[in-house]
Each structure stands twice: as C-alpha cells, then as structure tokens.
N, C-alpha and C positions, 0 to 999 in steps of 0.2 A: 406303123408308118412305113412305108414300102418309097419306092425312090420315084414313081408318079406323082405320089402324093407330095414327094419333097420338091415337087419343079413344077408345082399346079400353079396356075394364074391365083395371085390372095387375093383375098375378101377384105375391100378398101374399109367398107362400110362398118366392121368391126373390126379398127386400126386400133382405135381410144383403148380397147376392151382387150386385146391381145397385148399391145404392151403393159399394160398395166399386169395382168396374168401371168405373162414371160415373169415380171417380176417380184410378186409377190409368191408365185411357184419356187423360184431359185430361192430365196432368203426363210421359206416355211419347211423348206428340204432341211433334214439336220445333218449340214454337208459338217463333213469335221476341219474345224478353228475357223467358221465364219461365225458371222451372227446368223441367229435361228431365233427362232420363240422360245428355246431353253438359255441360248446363252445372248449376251450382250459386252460388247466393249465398253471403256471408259469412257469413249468420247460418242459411241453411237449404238444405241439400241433397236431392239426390233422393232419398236413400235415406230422410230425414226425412219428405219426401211418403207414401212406400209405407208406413212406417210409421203415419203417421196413416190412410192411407186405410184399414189394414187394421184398426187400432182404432174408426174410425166406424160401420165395418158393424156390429158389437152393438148398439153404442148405439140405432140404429136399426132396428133387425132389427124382424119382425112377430113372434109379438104383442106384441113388449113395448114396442112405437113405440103400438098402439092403447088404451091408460091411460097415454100422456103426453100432455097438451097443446104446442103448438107452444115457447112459453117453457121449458118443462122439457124439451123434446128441443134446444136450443138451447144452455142449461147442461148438458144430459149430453152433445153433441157439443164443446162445448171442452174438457171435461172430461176425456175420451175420449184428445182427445190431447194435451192436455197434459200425461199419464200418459205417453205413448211420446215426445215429442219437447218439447225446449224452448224453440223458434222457436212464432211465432202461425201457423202453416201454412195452418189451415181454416176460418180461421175464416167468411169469404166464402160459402164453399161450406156449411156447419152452416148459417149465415141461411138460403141460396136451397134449402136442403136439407128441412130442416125441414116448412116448410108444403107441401113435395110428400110429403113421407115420409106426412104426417096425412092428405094427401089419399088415398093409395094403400089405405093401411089402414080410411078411413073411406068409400070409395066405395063406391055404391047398385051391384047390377049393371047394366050398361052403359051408367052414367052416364058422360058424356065426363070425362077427367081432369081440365081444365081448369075444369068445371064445380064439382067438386069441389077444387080448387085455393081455388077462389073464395069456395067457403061456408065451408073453412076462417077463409080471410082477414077473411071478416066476424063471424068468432066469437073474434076476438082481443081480449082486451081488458087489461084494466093489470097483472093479475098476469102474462100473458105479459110486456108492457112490462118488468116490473121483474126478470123472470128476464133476457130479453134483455138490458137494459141494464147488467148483474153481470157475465155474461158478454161481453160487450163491453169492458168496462174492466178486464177482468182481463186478457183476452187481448191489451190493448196495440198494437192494430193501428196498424202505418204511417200516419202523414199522419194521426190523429188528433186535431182541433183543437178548441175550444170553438166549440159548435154558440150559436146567438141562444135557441133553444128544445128543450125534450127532451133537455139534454146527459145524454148515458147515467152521467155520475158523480153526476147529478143524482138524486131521488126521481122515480120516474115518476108523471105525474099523468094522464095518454092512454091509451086502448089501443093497442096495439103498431103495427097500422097507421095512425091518425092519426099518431104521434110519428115514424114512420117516411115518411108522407106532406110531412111538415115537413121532411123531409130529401131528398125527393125530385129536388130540380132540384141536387144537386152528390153526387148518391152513385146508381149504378145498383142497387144489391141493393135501397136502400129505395125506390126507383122501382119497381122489380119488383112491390114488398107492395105499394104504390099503384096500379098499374094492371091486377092480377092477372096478371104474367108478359107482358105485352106483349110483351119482350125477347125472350124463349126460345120463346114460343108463334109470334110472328107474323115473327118473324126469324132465331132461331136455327135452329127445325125446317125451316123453308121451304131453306137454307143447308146444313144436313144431309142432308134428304131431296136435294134436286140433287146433291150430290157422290157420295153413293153411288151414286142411280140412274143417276149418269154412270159409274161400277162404279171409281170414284178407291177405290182401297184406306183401311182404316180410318184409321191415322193421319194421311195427308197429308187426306184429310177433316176433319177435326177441325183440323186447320189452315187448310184452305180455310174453316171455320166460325169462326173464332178472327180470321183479317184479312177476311171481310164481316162480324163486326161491330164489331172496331176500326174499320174504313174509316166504318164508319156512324155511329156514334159515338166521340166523344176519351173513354178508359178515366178512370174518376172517381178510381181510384190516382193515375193521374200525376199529375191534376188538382189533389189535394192536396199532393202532394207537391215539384212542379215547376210549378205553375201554369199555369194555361187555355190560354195561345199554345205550352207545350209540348205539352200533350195534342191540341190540336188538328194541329200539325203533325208528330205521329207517328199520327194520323189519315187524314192527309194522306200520308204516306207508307208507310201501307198500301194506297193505293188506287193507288200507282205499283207496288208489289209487284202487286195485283192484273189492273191492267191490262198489265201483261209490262214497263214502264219502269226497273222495278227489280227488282232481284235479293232474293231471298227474305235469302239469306247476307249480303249489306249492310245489309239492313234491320235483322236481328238482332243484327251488328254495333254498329251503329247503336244499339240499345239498351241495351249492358249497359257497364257502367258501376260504380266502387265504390261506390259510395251505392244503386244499384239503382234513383234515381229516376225512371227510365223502364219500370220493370217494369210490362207493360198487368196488370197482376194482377185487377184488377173483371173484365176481357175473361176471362181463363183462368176464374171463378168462374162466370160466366153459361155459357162452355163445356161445362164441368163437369156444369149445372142443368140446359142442352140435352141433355147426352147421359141424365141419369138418367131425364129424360121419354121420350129414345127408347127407353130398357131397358125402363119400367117399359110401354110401350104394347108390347111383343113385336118390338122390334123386336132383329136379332142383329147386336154390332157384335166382329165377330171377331178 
C-alpha cells in the first residue's frame, strides 16, 4: 500500500463488502486483550463480533449510505447490531465508520479520500450531534462517565464535531473527528503500509498495526476505565512487545482479566478505521 493507493477515488459499489471486511479482519487478528476467535469476554464473544460486523455492512452499503447524513448512519449502525447482538460491540467502530462511509460515497473523482473525510467533518452540525449522542447513550459503552460539557444524555447544543472536539484530549474516536483522522491517516496507514510491504502476512499485520499504536498512545478504554498510569503503562508495554523485550503471549496475558479493564478496545477501533481506508483506497488485504 503506497500513498497513491491511500488517496485513490473508493470503489462505492463494494461499500457493504469493505466494511464488513475492515471488520471482521480487526477482531480475527489476535490483537493482545481484545476479543479474537481464541479469546472472548463475559459479556461479548467473537461470534458476537461476526455477527455485528456482518449486520453493519447494510446499514452502510452504497447507495443507501449516500441520503444518510453522518448522525443518521451512526443510529442506523448501532441500531444494526443491536438487532444481532446484545453486548455494545461496535459501537467505536459505527463513530470512526461513519464519516469515512459519507466520505466514500460523497467523493468528487480523484479527490483524495482524506480530503473528503474532511469536508464531511466540516458539514456536521447539531442534528448529527443529537443523532450521535441517542445513539451513544443507548449503546451503554464501557467507562462511560459524566463529561464537564456535551454529556451525550444531555440535549445537544454543538455540532457533532465541536462536542466531540470538547472530548478530544481523553477519548481518541472524538480526537479523530477533531483533527480529521490524524490517527489512521498519519499513523495507522504509514504502520500498515510497512508491514505488508515487508510481505508480514495479513493478520499478524494488523497486529503489528494494533501495538505501533498502542506503543504510541495509552488506549482512551483503559484510560477510563482503569485510569491514566494504567493505560500508560500498557503503552509502555507495548513498546517492550515491540522492540523483542517481551513476548507478544505475555503481554496479552497480561491483559485479560474479569472485568476486562485492560481491554486496548479505542486501539482495536482506530485498527478497524485503518483497515477500511486501506479497502476503500483498493488496497487487497487477503
């Protein structure tokens, strides 16, 4: 995957097919303390994942992604699975999904994706906010706490990316909306493209993409849910998995746990987001 290939005009026509793939890749990777096909939480299993991933691709398919705006693809994506599964699965992945989906289907020809990403984000405004923030508080997510501003059970009074910008510095999905994919564009791709072009087979790629950017950033899951000196120091212990100090299978060890509080889960979401920008630029992750 080279950087033409990351700013080619997508292929609307296999919208349903990429996201569904973006997702089912992230969750069959055996990224360490998500769910995988070896491991499963309490409340949600892998077979739960394939099931939501396989009800998202409608929701999102073309053309019926191109007459929703980003807040109305965001309540039809939780919506989606919360029909098939009764864990909050996707919900991560619906947010970071969303404004690529509108971008795919709304790009000029061989506008760069990103570009389009971008003008999305700038045409959001409160009625997305208040779809988003329904669907947020119904879906219940982990580490949920009262925000100072924009609490999603709140009336939205912002457009979707202000509110989300207010959220920026303890949550990466709304850091994303704020600096137009920074994450996935200038980090995730670059982390992708190297591991394939190194010919690293698909899934341990996708792993190798999953611990450079935990190593790089402490995951905003843990963050809320076990506070900042844990998320940093399973940060920290990604970057010993990465420089060979530590064992991939320790690490992972290492994180699971009954409560699940160490689940990098924001990291597997941005994974997710990365991989559906390299489907949707042509790239083939087999």
């Amino acid at each position: 995957m080279d950087a033409t290939l990351a700013h080619s005009t997508p292929n609307r026509d296999l919208l349903e097919y990429h996201v569904q793939l973006a997702c089912l890749l992230e969750v069959s990777a055996p990224k360490p303390g998500n769910v995988t096909p070896a491991h499963g939480f309490s409340d949600t299993t892998y077979p739960d994942m394939v099931r939501s991933a396989l009800a998202l691709g409608p929701a999102f398919a073309f053309p019926r992604a191109r007459e929703r705006r980003v807040g109305e693809l965001i309540a039809d994506g939780v919506r989606a699975t919360a029909r098939v599964v009764d864990a909050n699965t996707h919900l991560g992945i619906v947010l970071l999904f969303a404004p690529l989906v509108r971008a795919a289907v709304s790009s000029r020809e061989g506008e760069p994706l990103r570009a389009a990403v971008e003008r999305e984000l700038a045409r959001l405004d409160v009625d997305d906010a208040a779809a988003a923030f329904a669907a947020i508080a119904g879906a219940r997510p982990g580490g949920l706490g009262e925000a100072p501003e924009h609490d999603v059970r709140a009336p939205a009074r912002v457009p979707l990316r202000e509110a989300m910008a207010a959220a920026a510095d303890r949550d990466s999905i709304a850091s994303e909306y704020a600096t137009g994919y920074e994450i996935v564009f200038d980090a995730g791709v670059p982390l992708l493209s190297d591991s394939l072009r190194d010919g690293i087979p698909t899934l341990d790629a996708i792993v190798s993409l999953h611990l450079g950017l935990l190593a790089a950033r402490p995951d905003t899951l843990i963050a809320r849910k076990a506070g900042a000196a844990a998320a940093r120091a399973v940060s920290a212990a990604a970057r010993e998995v990465r420089d060979g100090s530590r064992s991939l299978a320790d690490f992972d060890a290492s994180l699971r746990g009954p409560d699940n509080r160490l689940n990098p889960g924001t990291t597997a979401d941005l994974v997710a987001a990365t991989l559906l920008v390299a489907l949707l630029s042509g790239v083939r992750l087999p």
